[in-house]
DSSP file (Angstrom, degrees, kcal/mol; ACC not computed):
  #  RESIDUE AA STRUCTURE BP1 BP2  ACC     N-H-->O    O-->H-N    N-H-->O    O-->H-N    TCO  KAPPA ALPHA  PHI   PSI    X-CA   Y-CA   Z-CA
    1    1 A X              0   0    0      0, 0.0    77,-0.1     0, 0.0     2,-0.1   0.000 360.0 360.0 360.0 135.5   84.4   75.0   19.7
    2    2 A X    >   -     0   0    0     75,-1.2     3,-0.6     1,-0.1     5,-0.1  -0.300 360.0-140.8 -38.7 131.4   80.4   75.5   18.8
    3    3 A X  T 3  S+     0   0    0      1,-0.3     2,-0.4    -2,-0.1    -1,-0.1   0.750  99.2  74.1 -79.0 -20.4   78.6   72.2   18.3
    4    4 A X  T 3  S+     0   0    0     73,-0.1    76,-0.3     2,-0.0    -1,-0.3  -0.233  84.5  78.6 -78.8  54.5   76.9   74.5   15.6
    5    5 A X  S <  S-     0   0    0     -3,-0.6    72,-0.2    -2,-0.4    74,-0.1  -0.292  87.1-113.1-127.8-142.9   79.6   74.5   13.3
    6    6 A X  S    S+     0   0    0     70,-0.5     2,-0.3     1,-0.2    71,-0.2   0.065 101.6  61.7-137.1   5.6   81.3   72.2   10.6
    7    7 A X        +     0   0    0     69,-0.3    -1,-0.2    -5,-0.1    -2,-0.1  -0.971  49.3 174.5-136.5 139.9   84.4   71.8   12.7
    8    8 A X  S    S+     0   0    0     -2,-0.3    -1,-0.1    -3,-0.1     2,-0.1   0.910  72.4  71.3 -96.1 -63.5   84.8   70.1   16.6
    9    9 A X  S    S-     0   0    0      1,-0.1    68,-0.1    -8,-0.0     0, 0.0  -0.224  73.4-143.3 -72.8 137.4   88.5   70.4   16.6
   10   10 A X  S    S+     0   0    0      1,-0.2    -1,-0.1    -2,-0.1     3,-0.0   0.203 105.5  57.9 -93.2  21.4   90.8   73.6   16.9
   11   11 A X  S    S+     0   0    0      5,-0.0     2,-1.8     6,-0.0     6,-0.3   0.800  72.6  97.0 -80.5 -57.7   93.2   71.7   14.4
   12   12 A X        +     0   0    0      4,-0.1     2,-0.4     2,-0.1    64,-0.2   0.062  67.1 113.5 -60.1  65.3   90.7   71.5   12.1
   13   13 A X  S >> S-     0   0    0     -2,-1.8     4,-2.3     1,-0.1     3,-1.3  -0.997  78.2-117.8-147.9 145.7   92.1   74.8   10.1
   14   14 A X  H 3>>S+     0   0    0     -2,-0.4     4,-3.1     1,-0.3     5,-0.7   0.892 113.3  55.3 -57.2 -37.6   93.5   75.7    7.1
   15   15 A X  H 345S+     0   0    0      2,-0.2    -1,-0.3     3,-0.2    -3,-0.1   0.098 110.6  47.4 -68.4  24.2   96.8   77.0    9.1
   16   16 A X  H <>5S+     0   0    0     -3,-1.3     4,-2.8     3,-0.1     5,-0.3   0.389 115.0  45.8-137.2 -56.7   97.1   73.8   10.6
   17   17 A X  H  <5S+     0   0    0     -4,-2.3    -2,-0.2    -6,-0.3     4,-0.2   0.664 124.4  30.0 -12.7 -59.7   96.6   71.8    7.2
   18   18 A X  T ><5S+     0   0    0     -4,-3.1     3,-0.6    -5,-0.1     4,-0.5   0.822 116.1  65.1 -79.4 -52.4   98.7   73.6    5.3
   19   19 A X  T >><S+     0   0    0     -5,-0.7     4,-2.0     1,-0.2     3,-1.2   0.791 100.9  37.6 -15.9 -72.5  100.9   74.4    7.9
   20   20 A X  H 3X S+     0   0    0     -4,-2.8     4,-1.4     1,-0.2    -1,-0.2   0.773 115.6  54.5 -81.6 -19.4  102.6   71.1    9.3
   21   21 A X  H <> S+     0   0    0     -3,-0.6     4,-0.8    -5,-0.3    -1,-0.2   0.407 104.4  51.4 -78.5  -6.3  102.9   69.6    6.0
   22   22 A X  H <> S+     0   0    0     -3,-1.2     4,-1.5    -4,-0.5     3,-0.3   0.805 118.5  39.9-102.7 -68.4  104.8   72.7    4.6
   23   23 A X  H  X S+     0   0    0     -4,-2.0     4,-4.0     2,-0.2     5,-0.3   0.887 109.9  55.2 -29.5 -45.8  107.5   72.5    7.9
   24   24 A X  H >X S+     0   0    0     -4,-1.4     4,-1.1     1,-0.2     3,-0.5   0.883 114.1  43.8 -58.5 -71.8  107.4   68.8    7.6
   25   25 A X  H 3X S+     0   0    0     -4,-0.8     4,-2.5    -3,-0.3    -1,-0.2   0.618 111.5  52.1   7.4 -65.9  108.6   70.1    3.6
   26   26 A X  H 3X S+     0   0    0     -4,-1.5     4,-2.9     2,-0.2    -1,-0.3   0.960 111.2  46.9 -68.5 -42.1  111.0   72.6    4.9
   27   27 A X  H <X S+     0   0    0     -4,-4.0     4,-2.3    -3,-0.5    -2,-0.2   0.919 111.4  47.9 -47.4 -52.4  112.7   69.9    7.1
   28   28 A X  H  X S+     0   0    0     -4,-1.1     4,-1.5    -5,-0.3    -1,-0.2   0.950 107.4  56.6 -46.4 -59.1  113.0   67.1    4.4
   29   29 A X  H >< S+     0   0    0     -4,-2.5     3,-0.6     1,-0.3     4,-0.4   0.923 109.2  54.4 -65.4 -56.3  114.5   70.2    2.1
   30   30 A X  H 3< S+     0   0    0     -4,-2.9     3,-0.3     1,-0.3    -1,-0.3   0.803 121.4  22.4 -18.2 -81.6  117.0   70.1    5.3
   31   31 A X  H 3< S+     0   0    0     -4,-2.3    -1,-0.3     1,-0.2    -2,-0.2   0.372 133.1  25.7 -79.3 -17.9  118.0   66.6    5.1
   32   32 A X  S << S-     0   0    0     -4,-1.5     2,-0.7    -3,-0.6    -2,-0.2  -0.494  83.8-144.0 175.4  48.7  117.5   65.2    1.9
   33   33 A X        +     0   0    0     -4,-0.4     2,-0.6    -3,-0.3    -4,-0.1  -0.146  26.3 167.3 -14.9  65.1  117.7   68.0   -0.5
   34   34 A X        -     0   0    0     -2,-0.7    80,-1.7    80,-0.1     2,-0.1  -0.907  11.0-173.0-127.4 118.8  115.4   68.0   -3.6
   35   35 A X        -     0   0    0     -2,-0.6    78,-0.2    78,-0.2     3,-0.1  -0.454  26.9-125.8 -99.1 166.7  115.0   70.9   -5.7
   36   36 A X  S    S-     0   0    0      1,-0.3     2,-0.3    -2,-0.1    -1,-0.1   0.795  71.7 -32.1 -68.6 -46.3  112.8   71.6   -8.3
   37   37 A X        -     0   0    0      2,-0.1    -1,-0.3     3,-0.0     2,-0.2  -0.979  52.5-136.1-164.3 151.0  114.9   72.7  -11.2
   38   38 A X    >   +     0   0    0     -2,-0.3     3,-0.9    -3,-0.1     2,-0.3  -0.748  60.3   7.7-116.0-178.6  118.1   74.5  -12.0
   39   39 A X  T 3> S+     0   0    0      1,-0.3     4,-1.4    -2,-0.2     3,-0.3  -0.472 119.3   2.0  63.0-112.6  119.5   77.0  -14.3
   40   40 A X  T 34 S+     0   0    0      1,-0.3    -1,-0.3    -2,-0.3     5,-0.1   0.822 135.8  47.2 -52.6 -53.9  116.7   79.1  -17.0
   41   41 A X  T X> S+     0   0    0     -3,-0.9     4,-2.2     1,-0.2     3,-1.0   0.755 101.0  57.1 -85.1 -22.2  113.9   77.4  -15.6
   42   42 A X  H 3> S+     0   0    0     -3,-0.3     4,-1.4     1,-0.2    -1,-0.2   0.987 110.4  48.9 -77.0 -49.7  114.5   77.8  -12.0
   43   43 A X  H 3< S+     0   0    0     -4,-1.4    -1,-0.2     2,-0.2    -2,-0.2   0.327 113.2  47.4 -77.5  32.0  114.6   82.1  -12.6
   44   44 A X  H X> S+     0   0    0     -3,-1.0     4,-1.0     2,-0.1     3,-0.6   0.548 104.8  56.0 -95.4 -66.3  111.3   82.0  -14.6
   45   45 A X  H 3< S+     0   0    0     -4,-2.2     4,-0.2     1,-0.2    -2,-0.2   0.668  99.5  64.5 -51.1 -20.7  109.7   79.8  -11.9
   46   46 A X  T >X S+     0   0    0     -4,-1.4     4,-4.7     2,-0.2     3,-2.8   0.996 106.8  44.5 -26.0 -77.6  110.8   83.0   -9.0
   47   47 A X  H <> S+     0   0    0     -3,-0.6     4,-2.3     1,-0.3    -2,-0.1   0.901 115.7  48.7 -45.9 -52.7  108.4   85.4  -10.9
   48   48 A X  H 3< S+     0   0    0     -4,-1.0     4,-0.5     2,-0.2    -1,-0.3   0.430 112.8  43.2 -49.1 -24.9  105.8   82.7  -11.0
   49   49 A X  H <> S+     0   0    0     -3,-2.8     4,-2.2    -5,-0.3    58,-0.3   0.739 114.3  50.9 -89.2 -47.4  106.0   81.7   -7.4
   50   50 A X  H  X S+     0   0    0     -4,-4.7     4,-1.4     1,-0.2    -2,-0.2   0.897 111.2  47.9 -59.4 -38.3  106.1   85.5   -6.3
   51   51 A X  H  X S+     0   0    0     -4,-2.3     4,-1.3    -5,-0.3    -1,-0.2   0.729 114.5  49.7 -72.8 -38.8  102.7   86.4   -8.5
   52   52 A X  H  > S+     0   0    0     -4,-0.5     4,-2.4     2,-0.2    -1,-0.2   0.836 108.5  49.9 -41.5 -48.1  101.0   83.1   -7.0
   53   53 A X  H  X S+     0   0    0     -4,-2.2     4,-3.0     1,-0.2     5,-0.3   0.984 114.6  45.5 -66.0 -44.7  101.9   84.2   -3.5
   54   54 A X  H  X S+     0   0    0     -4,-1.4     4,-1.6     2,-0.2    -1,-0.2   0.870 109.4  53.0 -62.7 -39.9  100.5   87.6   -4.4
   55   55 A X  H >X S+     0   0    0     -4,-1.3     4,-1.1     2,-0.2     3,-0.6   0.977 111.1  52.0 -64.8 -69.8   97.3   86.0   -6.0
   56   56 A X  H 3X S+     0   0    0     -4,-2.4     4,-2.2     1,-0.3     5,-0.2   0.768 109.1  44.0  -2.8 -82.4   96.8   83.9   -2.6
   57   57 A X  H >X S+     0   0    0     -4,-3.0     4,-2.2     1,-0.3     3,-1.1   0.901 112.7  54.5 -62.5 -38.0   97.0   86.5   -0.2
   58   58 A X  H XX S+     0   0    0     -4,-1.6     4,-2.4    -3,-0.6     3,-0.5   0.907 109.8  45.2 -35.1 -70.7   94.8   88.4   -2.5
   59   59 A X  H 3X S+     0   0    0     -4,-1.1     4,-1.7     1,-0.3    -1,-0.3   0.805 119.3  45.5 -58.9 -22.7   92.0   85.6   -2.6
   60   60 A X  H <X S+     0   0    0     -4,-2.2     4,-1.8    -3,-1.1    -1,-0.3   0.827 113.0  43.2-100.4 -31.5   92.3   85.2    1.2
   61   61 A X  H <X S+     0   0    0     -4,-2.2     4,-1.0    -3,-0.5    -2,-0.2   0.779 117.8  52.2 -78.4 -27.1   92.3   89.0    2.3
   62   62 A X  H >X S+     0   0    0     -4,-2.4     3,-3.1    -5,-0.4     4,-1.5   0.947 110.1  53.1 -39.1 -94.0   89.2   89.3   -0.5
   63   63 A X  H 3X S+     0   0    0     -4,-1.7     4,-1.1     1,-0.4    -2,-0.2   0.728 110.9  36.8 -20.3 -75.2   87.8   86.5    1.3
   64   64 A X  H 3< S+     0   0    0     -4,-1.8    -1,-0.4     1,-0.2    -2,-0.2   0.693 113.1  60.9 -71.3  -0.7   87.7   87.6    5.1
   65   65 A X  H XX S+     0   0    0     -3,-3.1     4,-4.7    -4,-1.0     3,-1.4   0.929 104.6  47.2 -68.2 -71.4   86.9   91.0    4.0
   66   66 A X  H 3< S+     0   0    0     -4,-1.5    -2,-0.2     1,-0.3    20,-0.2   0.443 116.6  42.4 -77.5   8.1   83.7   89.8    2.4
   67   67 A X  T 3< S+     0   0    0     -4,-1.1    -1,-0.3    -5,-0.2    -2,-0.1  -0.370 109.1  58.1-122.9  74.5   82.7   87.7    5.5
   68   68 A X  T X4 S+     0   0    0     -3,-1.4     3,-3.6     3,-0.1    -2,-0.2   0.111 107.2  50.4-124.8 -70.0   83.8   90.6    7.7
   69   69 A X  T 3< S+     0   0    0     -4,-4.7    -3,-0.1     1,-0.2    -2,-0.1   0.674 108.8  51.3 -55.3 -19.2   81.0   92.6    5.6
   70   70 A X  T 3  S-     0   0    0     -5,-0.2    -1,-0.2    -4,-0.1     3,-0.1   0.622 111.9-119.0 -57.4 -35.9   78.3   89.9    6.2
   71   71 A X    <   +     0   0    0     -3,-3.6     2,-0.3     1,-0.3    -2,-0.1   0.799  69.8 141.1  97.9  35.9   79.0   90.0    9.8
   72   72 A X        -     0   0    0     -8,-0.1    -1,-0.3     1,-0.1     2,-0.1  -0.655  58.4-106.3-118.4 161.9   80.1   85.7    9.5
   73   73 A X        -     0   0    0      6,-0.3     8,-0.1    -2,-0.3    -1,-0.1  -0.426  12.6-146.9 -84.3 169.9   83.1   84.3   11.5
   74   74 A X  S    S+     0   0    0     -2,-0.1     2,-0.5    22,-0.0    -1,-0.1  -0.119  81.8  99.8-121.4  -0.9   86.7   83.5    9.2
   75   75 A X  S >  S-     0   0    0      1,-0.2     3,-1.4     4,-0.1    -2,-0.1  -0.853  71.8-153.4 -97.4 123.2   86.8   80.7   11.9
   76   76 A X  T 3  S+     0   0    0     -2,-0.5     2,-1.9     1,-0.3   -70,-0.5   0.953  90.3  61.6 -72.5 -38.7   85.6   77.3   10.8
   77   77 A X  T 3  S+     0   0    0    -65,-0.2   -75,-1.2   -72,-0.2     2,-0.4  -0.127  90.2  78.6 -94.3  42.2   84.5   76.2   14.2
   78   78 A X  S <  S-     0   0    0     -2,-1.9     2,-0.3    -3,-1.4   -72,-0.1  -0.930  88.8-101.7-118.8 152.4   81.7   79.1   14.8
   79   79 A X        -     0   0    0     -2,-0.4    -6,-0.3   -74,-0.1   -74,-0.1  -0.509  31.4-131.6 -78.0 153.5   78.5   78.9   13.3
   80   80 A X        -     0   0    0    -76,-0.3     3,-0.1    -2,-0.3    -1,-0.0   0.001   6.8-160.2 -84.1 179.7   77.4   80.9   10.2
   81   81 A X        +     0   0    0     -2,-0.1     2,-0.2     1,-0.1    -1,-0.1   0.229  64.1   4.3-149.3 -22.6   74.8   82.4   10.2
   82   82 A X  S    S-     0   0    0      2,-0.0     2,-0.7     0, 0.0    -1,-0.1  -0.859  79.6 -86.0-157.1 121.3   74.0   83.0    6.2
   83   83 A X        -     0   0    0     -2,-0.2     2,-1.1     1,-0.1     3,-0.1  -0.242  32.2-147.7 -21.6  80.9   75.6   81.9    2.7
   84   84 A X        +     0   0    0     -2,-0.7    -1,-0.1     1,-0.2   -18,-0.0  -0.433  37.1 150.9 -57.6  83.2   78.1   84.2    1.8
   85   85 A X        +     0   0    0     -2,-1.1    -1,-0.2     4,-0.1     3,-0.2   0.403  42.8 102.3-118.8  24.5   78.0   84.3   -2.5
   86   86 A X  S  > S-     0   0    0      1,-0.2     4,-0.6   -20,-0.2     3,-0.5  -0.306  80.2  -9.7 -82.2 179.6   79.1   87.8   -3.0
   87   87 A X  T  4 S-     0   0    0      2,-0.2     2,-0.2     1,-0.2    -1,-0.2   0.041 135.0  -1.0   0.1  76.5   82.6   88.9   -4.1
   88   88 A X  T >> S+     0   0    0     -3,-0.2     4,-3.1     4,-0.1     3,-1.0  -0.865 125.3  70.0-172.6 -56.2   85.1   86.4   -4.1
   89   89 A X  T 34 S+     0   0    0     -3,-0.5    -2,-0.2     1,-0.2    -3,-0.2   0.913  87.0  73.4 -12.1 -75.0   82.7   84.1   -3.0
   90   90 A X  T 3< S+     0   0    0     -4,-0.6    -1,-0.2     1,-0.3    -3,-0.1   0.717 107.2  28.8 -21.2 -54.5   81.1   84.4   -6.5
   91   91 A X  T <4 S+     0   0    0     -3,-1.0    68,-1.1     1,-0.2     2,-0.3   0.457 126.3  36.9-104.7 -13.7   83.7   82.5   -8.3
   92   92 A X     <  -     0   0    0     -4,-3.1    -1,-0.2    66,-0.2     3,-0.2  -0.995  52.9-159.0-159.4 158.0   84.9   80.2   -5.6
   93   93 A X  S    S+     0   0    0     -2,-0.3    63,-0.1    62,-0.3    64,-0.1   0.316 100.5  36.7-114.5  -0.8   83.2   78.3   -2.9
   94   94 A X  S >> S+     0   0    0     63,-0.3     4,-1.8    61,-0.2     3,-0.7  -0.202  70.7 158.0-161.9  57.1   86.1   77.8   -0.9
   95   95 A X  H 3> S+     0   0    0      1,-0.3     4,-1.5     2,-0.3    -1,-0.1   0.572  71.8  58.4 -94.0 -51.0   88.1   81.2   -1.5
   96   96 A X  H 3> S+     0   0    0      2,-0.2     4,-0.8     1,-0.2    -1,-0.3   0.704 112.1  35.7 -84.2 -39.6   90.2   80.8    1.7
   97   97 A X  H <> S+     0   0    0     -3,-0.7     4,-0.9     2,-0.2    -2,-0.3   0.624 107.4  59.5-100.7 -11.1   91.7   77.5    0.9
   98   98 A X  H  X S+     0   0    0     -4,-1.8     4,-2.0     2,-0.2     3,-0.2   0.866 109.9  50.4 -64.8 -59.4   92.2   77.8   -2.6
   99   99 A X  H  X S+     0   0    0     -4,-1.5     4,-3.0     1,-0.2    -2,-0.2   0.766 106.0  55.8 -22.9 -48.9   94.4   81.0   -1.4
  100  100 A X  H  X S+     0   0    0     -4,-0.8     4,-2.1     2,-0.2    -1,-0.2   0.867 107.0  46.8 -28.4 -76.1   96.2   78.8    0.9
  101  101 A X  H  X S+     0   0    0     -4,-0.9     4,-1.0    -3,-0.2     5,-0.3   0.863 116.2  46.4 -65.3 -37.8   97.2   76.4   -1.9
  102  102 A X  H  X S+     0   0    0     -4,-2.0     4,-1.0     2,-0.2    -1,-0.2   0.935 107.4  58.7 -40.5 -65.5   98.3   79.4   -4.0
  103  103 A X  H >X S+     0   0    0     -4,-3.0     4,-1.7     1,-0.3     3,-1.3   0.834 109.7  37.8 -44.9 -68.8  100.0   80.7   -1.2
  104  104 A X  H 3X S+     0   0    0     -4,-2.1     4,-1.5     1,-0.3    -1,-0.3   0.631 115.9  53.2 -53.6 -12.1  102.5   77.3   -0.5
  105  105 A X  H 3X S+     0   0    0     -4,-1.0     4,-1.4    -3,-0.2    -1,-0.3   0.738 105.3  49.7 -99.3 -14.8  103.1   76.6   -4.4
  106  106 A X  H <X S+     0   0    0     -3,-1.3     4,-1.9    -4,-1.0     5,-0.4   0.911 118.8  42.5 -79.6 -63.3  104.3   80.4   -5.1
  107  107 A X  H >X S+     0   0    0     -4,-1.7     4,-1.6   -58,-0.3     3,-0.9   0.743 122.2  45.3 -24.6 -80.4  106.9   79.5   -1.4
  108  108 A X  H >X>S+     0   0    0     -4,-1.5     4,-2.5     1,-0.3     3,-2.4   0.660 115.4  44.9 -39.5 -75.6  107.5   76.0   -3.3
  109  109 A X  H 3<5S+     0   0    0     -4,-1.4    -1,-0.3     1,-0.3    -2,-0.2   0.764 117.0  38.6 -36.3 -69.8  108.0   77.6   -6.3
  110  110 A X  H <<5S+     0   0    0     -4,-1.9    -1,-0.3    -3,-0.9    -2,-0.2   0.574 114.5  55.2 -72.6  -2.2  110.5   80.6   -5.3
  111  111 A X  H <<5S-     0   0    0     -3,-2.4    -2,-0.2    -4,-1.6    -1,-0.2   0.829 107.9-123.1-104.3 -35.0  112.4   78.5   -2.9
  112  112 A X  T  <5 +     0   0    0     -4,-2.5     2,-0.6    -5,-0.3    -3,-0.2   0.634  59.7 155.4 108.2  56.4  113.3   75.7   -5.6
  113  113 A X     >< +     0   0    0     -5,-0.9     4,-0.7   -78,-0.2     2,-0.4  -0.929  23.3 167.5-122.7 118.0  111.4   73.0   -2.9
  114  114 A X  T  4 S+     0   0    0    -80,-1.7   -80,-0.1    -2,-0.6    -1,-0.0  -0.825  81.9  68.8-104.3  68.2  109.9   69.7   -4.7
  115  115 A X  T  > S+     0   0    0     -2,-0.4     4,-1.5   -82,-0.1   -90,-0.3  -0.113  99.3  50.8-141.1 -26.7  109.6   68.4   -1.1
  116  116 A X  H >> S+     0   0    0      2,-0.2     4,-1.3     3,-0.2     3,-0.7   0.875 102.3  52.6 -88.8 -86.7  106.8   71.2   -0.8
  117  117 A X  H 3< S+     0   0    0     -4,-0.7     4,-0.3   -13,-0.2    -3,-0.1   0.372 110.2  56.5  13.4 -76.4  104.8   70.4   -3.7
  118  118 A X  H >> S+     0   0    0      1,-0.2     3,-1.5     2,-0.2     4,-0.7   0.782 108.0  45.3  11.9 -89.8  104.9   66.7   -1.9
  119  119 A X  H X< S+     0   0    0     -4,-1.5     3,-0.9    -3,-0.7    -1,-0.2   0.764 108.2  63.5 -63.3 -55.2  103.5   68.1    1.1
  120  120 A X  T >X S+     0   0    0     -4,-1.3     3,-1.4     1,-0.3     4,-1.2   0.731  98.9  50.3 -28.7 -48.9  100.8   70.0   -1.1
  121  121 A X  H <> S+     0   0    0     -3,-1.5     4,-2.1    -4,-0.3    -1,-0.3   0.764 105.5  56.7 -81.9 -36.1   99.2   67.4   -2.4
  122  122 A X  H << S+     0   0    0     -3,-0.9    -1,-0.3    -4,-0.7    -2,-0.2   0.411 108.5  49.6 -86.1   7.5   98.9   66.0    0.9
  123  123 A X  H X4 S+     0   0    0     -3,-1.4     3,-3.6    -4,-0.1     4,-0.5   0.852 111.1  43.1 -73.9 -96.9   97.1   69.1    2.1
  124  124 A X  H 3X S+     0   0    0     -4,-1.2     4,-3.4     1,-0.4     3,-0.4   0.593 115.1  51.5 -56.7 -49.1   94.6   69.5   -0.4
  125  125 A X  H 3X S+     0   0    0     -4,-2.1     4,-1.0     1,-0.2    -1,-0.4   0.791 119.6  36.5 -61.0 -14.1   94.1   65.8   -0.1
  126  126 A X  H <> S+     0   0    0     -3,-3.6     4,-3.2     2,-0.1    -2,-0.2   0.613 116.3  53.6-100.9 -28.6   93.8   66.5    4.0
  127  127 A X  H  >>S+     0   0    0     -4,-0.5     5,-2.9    -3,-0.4     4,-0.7   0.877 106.3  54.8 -95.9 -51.7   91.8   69.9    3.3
  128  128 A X  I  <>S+     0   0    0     -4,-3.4     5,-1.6     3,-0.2     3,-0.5   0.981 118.4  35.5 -31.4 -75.8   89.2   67.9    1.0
  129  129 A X  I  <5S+     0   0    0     -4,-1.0    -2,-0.2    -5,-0.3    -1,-0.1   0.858 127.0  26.2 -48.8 -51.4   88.5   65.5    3.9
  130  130 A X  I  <5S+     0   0    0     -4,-3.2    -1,-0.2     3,-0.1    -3,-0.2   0.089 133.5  20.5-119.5  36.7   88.6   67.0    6.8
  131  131 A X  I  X5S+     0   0    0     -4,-0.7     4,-1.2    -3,-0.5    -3,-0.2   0.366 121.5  43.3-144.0 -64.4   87.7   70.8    6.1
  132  132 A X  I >><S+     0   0    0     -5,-2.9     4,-1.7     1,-0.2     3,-0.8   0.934 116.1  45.6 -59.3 -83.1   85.6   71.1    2.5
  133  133 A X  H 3><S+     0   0    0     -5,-1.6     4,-1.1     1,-0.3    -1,-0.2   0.607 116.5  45.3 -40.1 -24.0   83.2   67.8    3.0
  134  134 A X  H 3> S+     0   0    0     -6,-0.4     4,-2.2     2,-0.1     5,-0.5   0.726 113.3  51.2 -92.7 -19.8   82.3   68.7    6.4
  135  135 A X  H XX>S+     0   0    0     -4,-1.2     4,-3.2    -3,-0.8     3,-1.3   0.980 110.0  44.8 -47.8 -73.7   81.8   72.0    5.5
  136  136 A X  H >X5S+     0   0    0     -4,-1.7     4,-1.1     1,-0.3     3,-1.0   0.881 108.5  63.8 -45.2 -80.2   79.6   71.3    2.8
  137  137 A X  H 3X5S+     0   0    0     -4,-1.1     4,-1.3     1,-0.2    -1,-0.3   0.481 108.2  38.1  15.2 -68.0   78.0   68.9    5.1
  138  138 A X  H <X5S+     0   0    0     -4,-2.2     4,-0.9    -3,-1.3    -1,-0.2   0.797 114.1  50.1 -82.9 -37.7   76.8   71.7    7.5
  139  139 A X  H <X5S+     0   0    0     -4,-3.2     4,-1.0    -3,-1.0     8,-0.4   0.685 107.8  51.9 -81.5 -17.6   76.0   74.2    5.4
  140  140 A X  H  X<S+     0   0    0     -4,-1.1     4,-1.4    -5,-0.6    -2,-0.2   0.916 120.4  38.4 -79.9 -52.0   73.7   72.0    3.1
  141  141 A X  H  < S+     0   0    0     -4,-1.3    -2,-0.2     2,-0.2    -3,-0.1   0.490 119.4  42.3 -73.9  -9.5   71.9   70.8    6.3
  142  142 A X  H  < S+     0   0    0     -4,-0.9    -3,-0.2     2,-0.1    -1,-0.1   0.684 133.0  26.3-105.1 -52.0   71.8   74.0    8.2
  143  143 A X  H >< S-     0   0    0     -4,-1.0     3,-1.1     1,-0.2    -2,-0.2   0.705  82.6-178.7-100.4  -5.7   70.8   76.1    4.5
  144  144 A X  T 3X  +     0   0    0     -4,-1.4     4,-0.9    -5,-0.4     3,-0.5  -0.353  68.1   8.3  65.5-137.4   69.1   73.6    2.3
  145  145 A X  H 3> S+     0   0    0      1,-0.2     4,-0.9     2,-0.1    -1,-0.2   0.530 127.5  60.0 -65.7  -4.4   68.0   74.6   -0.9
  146  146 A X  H <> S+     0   0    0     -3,-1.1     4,-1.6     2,-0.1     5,-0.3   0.885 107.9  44.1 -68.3 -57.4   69.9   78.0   -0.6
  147  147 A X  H >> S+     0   0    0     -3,-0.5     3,-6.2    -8,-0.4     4,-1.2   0.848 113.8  53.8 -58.1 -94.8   73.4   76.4   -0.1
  148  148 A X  H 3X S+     0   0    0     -4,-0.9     4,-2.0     1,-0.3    -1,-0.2   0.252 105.1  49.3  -1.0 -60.8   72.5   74.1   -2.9
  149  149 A X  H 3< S+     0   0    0     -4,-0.9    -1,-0.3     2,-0.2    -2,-0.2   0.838 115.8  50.3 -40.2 -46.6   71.5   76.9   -5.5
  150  150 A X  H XX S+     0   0    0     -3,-6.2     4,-1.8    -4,-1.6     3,-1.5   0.934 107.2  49.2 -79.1 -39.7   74.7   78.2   -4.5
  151  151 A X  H 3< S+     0   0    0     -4,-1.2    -1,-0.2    -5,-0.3    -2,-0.2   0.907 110.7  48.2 -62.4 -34.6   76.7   75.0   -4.9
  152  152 A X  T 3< S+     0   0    0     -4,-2.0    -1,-0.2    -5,-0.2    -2,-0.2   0.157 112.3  52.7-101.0  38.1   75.6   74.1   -8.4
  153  153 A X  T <4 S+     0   0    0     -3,-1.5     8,-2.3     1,-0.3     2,-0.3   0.714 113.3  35.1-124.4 -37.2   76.3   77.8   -9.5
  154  154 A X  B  < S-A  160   0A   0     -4,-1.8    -1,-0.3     6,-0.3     6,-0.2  -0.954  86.6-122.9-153.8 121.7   80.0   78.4   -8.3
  155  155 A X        -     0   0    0      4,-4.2   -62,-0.3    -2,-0.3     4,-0.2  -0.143  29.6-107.1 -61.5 171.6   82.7   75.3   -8.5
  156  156 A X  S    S+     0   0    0    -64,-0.1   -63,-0.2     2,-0.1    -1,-0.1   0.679 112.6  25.4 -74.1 -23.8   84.3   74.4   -5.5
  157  157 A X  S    S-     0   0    0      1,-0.3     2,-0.4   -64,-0.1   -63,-0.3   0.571 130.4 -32.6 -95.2 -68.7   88.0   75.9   -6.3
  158  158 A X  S    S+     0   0    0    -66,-0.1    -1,-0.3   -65,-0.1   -66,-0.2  -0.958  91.4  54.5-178.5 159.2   87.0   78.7   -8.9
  159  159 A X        -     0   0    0    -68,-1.1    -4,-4.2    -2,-0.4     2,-0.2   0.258  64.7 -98.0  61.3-179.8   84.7   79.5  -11.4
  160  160 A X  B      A  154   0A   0     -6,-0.2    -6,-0.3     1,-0.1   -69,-0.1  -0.615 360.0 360.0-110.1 155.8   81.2   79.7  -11.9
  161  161 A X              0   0    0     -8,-2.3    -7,-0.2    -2,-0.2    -1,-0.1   0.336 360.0 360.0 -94.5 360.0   79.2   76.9  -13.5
């Protein structure tokens, strides 16, 4: 890893975040079987899991697209080089991991898994710490008053302020 970056570690990724806490999920579902819901509600929540999943990859192919076209890495552990606030970007500061979360609640959702939910909360709570805040971190100190502008114009999940 770069020492100019916001990450040290080659864990320190959203596929490793979301990742082992969604196996850990599927394993629990294994052994100790708790589903979200049955009967009516469980085939509404299908459509609803699949249309999440779709939104996800959507925010997340958006997302490297528009730091493809910038010429910026999709790897947290390279340096940046510039503030990315164009297309997807725009509405969310963190485009790649809100996608992420989409992605595992539409799964949770269409598989009938309360044991992934679980596991959700304890990514986002893991993805705060050890991904957002050093992000922000580096990019506040690396752009100044450019990141800044940018941060108190576009929340950190989505929408614009």
């Amino acid at each position: 890893m770069n020492t100019d970056s916001a990450h040290r570690s080659g864990w320190e990724i959203a596929e490793v975040v979301f990742g082992i806490p969604f196996l850990l999920a599927i394993a629990l579902q294994l052994v100790v079987p708790f589903p979200l819901s049955q009967g009516i509600l469980r085939q509404a929540l299908i459509p609803i899991g699949i249309s999440l999943v779709v939104i996800g990859i959507g925010f997340i192919v958006s997302a490297r697209r528009e730091l493809a076209h910038h010429g910026q890495p999709t790897d947290a552990g390279q340096p940046t080089s510039k503030v990315v606030k164009t297309g997807i970007f725009s509405i969310s500061r963190n485009p790649l991991y809100l996608g992420g979360v989409m992605v595992v609640l539409g799964i949770a959702l269409m598989l009938n898994m309360l044991w992934a939910l679980v596991t959700l909360l304890i990514s986002i709570m893991i993805c705060h710490y050890v991904l957002i805040i050093p992000e922000e971190t580096y990019l506040a100190a690396k752009f100044g008053k450019e990141y800044e502008e940018y941060r108190s114009s576009v929340h950190r999940w989505l929408g614009r302020k």
